[in-house]
GUGUSE-493594 format. One record per residue (C-alpha): residue number from 1; residue in one letter; x, y, z. Coordinates in nm, 2 decimals. Each point is the difference from the previous one (the first is absolute). Example, Ala and Ser with C-alpha at 12.3 -4.5 7.8 and 13.67 -1.06 7.14 Angstrom:
% GUGUSE-493594
  num  residuo      c1      c2      c3
    1        A    1.23   -0.45    0.78
    2        S    0.14    0.34   -0.07
This chain:
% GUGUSE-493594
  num  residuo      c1      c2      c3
    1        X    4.12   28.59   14.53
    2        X   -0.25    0.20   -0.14
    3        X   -0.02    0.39    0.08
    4        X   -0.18    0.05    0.30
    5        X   -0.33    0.22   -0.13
    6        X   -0.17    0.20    0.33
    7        X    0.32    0.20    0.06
    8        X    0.17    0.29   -0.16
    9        X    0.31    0.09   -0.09
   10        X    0.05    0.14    0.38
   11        X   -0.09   -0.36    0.15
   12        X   -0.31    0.17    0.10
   13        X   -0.35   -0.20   -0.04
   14        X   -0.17    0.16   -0.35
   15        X   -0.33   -0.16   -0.10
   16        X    0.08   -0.12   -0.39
   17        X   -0.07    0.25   -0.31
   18        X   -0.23   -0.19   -0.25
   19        X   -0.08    0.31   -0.18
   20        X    0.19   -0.15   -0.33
   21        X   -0.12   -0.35    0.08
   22        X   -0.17   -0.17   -0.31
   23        X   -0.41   -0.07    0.12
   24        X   -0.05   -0.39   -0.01
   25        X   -0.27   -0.22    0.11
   26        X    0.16   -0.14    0.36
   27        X   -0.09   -0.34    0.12
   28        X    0.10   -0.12    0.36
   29        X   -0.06   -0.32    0.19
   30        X    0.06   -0.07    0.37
   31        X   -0.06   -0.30    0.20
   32        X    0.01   -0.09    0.38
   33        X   -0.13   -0.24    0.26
   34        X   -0.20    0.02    0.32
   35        X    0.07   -0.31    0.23
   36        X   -0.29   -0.11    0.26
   37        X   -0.14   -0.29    0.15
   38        X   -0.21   -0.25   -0.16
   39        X   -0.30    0.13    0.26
   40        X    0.08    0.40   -0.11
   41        X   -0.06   -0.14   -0.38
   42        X   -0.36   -0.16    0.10
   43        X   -0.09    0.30    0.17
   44        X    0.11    0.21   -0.28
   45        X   -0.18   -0.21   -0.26
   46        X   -0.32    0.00    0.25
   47        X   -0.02    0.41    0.05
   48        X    0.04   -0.12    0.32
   49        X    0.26    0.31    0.13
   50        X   -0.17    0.27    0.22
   51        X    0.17    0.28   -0.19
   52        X   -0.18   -0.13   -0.33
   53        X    0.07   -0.16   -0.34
   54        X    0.38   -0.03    0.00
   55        X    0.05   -0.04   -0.37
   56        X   -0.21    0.29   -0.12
   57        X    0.18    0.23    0.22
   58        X    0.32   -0.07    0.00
   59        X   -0.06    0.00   -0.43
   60        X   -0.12    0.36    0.07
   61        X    0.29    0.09    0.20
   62        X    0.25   -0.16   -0.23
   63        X   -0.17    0.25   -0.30
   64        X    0.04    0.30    0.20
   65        X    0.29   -0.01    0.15
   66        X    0.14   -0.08   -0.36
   67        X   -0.12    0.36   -0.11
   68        X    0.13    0.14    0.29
   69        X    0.36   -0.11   -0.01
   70        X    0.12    0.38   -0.10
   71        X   -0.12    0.06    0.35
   72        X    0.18   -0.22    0.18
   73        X    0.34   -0.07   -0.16
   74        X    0.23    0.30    0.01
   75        X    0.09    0.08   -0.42
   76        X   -0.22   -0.21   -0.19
   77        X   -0.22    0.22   -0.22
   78        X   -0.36    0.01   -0.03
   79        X   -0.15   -0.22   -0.25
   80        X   -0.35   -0.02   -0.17
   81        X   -0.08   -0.39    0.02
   82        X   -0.20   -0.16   -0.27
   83        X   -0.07   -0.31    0.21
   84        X    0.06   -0.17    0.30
   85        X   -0.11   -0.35    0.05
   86        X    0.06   -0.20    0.34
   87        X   -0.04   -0.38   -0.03
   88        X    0.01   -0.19    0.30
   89        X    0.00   -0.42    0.02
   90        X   -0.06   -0.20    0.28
   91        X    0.28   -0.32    0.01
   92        X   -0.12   -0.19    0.26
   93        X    0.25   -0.29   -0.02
   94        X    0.28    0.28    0.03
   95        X   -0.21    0.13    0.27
   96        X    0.03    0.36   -0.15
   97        X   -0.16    0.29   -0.22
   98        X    0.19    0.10   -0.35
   99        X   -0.05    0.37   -0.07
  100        X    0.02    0.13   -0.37
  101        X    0.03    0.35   -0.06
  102        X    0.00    0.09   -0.35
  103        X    0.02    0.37   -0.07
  104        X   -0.02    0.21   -0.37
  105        X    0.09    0.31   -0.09
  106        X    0.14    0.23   -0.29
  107        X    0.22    0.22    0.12
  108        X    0.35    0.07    0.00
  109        X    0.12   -0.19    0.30
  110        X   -0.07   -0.33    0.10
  111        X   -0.26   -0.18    0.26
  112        X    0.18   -0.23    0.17
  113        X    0.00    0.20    0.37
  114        X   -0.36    0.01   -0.08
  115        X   -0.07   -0.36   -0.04
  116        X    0.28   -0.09    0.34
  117        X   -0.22    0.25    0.16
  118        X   -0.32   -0.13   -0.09
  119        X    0.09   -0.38    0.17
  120        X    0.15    0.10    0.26
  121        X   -0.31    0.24    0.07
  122        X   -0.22   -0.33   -0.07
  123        X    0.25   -0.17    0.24
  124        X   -0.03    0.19    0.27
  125        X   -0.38    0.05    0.00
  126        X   -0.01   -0.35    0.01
  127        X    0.21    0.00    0.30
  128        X   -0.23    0.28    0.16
  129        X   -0.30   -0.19   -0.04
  130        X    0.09   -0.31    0.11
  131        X    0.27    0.07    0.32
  132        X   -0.30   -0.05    0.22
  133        X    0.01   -0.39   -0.09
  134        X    0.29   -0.08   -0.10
  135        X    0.31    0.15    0.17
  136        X    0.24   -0.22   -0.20
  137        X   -0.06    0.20   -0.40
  138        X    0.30    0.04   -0.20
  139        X    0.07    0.20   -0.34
  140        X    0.24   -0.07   -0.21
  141        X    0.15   -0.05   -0.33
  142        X   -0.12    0.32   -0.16
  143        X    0.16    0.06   -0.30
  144        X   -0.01    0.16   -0.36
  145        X   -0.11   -0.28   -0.26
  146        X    0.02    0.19   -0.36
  147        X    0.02    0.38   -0.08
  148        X   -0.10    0.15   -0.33
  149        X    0.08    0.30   -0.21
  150        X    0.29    0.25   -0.02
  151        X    0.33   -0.03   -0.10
  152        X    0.16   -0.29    0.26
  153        X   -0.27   -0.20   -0.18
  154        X   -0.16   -0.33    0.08
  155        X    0.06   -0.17    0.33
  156        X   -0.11   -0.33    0.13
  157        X    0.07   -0.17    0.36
  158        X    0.16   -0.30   -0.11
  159        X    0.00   -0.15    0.35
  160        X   -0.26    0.04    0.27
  161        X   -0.33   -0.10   -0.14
């Protein structure tokens, strides 16, 4: 098992010293689902929910909560973002909505909390704006797809699509 990072020699929680990190362009994608009716999609695709236009706001969400993760998780450092991009695909057969968040930096420490952060952001605004009609919304399966940059290298989900 690896050395566990956010601690210090103590056992006390440390946020991590990058200061001699290597500065690398950092690539990280996330992916998660929103689960809803068939009627919540047609509404959705109609801009037919009384808070508004679903997608565009939860896609605005999604990017600023992804800038804001320093804020919110205890120890993760804050990081100047090159680009966030939230993608989100309607499967109506699977009767749910695919969230991408793909986030860029270069840095000296990874975006991978900021891409998790940015669908499960998306997810939940999603949930917000819909509750009203449909009581029955799940969110699931978010997960880190590919990371980018430093020195643990390249990772790809190899299961999970």
């Amino acid at each position: 098992m690896s050395e566990l990072t956010h601690f210090d020699k103590s056992g006390r929680a440390s946020m991590v010293d990058i200061t001699r990190k290597e500065i690398t362009e950092r690539v990280a994608v996330a992916k998660g689902r929103v689960y809803i009716k068939p009627e919540t999609i047609k509404r959705i695709e109609e801009d037919n929910i009384k808070k508004g236009d679903v997608i565009t706001v939860a896609k605005i969400a999604g990017i600023m909560a992804a800038k804001r993760v320093d804020e919110l998780i205890p120890l993760c450092h804050k990081l100047s973002l090159t680009d966030v991009k939230i993608d989100l695909k309607i499967d109506k057969k699977g009767s749910f909505l695919e969230i991408t968040c793909t986030v860029k930096s270069t840095g000296k420490t990874g975006v991978e909390m900021e891409a998790l952060t940015g669908v499960s952001i998306t997810a939940l605004t999603i949930y917000d704006m819909c509750k009203a009609v449909d009581r029955e919304i799940m969110l699931s399966d978010i997960r880190l797809m590919e990371k980018r940059g430093g020195k643990s290298g390249h990772f790809v989900r190899k299961t999970g699509d």
